[in-house]
C-alpha positions as CSV (number, residue, x, y, z in Angstrom):
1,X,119.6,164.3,131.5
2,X,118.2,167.2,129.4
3,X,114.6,164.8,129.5
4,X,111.8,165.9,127.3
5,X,112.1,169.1,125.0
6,X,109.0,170.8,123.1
7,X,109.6,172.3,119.7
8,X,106.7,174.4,118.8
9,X,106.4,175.7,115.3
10,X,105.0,178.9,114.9
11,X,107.4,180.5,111.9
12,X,105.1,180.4,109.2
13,X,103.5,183.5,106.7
14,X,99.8,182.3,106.9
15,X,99.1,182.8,103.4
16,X,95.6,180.8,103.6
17,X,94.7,183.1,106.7
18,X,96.4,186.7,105.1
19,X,98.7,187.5,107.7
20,X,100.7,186.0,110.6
21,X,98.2,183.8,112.1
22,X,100.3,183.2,115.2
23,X,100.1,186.3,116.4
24,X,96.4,186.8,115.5
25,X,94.4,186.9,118.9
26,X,92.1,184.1,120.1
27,X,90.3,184.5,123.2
28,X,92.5,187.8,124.1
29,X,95.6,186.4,123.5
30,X,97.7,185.4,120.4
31,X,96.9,182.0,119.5
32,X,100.4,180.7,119.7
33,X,100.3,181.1,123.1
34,X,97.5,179.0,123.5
35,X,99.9,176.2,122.5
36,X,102.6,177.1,124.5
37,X,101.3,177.4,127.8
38,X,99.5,174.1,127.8
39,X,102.8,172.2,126.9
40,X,104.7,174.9,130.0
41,X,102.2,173.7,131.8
42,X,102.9,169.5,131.7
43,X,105.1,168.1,134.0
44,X,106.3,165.4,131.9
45,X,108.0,168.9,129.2
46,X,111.3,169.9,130.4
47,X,112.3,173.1,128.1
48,X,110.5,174.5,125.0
49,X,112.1,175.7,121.8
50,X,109.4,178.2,120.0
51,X,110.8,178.6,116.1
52,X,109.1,182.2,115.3
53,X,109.9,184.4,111.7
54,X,113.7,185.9,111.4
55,X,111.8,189.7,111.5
56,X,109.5,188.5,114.8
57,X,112.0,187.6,117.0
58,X,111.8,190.7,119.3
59,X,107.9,191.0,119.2
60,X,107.9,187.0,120.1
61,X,110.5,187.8,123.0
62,X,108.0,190.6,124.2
63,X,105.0,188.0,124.2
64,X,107.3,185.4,126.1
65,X,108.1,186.9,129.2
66,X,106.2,184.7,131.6
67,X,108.2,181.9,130.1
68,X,111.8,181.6,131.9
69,X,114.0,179.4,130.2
70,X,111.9,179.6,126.5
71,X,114.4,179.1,123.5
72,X,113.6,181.1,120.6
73,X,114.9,180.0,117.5
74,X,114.7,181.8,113.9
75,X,112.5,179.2,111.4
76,X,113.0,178.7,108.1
77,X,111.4,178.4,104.9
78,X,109.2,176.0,105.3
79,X,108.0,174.0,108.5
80,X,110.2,171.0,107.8
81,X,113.3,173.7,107.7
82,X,112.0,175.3,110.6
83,X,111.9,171.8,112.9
84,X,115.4,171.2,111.7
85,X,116.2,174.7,113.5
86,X,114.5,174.2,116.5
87,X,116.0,170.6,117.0
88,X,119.4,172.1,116.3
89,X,119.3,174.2,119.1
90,X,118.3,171.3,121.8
91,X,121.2,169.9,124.0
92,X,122.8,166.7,122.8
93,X,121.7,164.5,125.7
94,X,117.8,165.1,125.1
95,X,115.6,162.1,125.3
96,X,112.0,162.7,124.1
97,X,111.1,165.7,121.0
98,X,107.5,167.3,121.3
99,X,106.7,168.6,117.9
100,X,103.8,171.0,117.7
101,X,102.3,173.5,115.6
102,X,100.9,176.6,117.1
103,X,98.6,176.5,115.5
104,X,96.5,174.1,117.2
105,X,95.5,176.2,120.5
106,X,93.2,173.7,122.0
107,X,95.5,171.0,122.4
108,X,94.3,169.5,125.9
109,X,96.7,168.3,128.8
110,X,95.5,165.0,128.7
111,X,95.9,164.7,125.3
112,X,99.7,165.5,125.6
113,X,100.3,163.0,128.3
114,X,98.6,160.1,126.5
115,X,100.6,160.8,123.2
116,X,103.9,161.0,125.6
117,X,102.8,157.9,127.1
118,X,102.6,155.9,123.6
119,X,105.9,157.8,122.3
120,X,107.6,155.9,125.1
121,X,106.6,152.2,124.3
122,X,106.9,152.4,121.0
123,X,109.6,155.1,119.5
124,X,107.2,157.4,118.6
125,X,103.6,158.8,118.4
126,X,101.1,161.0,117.0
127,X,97.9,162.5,117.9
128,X,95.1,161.5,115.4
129,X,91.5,161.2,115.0
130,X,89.7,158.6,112.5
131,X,88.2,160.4,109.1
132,X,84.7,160.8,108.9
133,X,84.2,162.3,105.8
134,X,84.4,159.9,102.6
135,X,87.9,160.5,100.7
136,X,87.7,159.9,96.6
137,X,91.2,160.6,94.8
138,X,91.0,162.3,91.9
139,X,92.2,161.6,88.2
140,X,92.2,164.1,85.5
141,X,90.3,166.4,84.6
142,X,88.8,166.5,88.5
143,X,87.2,163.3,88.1
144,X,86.7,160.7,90.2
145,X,89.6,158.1,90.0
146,X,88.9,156.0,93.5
147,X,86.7,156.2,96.4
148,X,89.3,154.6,99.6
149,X,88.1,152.9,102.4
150,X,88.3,154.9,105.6
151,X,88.3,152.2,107.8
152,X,91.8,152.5,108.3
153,X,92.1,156.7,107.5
154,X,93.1,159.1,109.7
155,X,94.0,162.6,109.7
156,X,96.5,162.8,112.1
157,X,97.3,166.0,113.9
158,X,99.8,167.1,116.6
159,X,102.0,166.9,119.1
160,X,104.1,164.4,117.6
161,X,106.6,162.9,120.1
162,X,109.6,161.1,119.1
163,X,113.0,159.7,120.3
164,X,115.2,162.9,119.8
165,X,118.1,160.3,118.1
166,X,115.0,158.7,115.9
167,X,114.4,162.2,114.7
168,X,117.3,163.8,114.1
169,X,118.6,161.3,112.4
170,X,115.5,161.2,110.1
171,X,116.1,164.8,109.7
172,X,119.9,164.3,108.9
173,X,118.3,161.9,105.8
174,X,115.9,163.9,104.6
175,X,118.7,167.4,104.0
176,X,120.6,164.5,102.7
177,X,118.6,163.4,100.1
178,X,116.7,166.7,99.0
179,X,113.5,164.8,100.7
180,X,110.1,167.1,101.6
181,X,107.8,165.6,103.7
182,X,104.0,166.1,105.1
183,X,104.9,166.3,108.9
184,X,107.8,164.9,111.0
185,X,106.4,160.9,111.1
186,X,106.3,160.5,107.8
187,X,110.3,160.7,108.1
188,X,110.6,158.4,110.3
189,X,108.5,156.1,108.4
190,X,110.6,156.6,105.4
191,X,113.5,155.7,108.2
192,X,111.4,152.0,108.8
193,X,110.7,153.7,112.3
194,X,107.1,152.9,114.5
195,X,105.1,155.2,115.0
196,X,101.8,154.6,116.8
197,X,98.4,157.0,116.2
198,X,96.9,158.2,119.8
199,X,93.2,158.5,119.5
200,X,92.8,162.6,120.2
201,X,90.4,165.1,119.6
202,X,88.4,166.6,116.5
203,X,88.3,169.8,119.0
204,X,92.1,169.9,118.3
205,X,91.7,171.7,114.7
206,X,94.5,173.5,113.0
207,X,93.6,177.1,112.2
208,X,94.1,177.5,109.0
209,X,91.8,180.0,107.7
210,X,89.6,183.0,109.1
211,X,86.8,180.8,109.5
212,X,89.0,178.3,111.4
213,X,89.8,181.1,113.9
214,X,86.0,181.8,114.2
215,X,85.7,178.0,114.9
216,X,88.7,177.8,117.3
217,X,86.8,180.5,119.4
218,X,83.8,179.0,119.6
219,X,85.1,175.9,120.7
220,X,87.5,177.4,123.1
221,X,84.3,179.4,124.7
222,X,82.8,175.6,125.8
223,X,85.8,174.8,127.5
């Protein structure tokens, strides 16, 4: 059996950040490598798919050397396109899907096992961490329509690890039906499919902007 395969996305422009934020350096290396490694490293991860930009491939081949066995896969227009191309690409007996973005270098190991470890009771799982700020939705004009009860809010993050039939066949709907969605769960919850939140770690940001990068450094130096 083909076991458990990551997909890592890492095919976006970075229009919020000005530039190819993947390839940006963190630490002295580029920040999708971050990501990589720490899911090579797992012993529970049996092959990686990295989804880079059509007009990266080479340079991403040229970073990926120390990585026998990585699948590169050209990504798409958007990350939901670019998943689809990195599941495509996985062999027809795997088990368990990994989806992460690269852009969240400090994912920690024990973080990936636990979310592995829910994914595998239940069908699926996510990384998350309970909001702390208070959320208001807003009405027109930019004012103030309702002020929601976090209680129950969280801001979920990745890895996102999911039956690979679960997922592709959520995928499948979604092309089907012109359907867009946030991040990979909320297709399977439009499928009626569980997914459970993992408590993780506000350390495990998403760089989005410059000043994120500045952040992710910082953080990364107290490791």
């Amino acid at each position: 059996m083909a076991g458990t395969f990551a997909v890592v996305a890492a095919a976006g422009c970075g229009r919020r950040m000005g530039g190819r934020k993947q390839f940006m350096y963190l630490a002295g290396r580029p920040l999708f490598l971050w990501s990589l490694s720490t899911l090579a490293a797992c012993p529970e991860v049996d092959g990686l798919v990295l989804v880079a930009p059509p007009e990266d491939l080479d340079l991403v081949r040229s970073l990926t050397g120390d990585y026998p066995g990585l699948r590169i896969a050209a990504g798409g227009l958007t990350r939901q396109e670019s998943v689809w191309l990195g599941l495509s690409g996985l062999p027809p007996d795997t088990e368990w899907v990994v989806v992460h973005d690269a852009a969240r270098p400090l994912l920690s190991g024990k973080d990936l096992l636990a979310v592995l470890a829910a994914a595998r009771s239940s069908g699926g799982a996510v990384l998350a961490v309970p909001v702390t700020d208070t959320v208001k939705t807003a009405g027109d004009g930019g004012m103030v329509r309702e002020t929601l009860t976090r209680d129950n809010l969280w801001s979920v993050q990745t890895p996102q690890v999911f039956r690979y039939d679960w997922l592709i066949a959520a995928h499948r709907r979604a092309r089907r039906e012109g359907v867009a969605a946030y991040d990979d769960a909320a297709l399977l919850e439009m499928d009626g499919r569980p997914v459970k939140l993992v408590p993780g770690s506000y350390d495990n940001i998403k760089v989005t902007t410059p000043g994120d990068l500045l952040v992710a450094g910082i953080l990364m130096g107290g490791k």
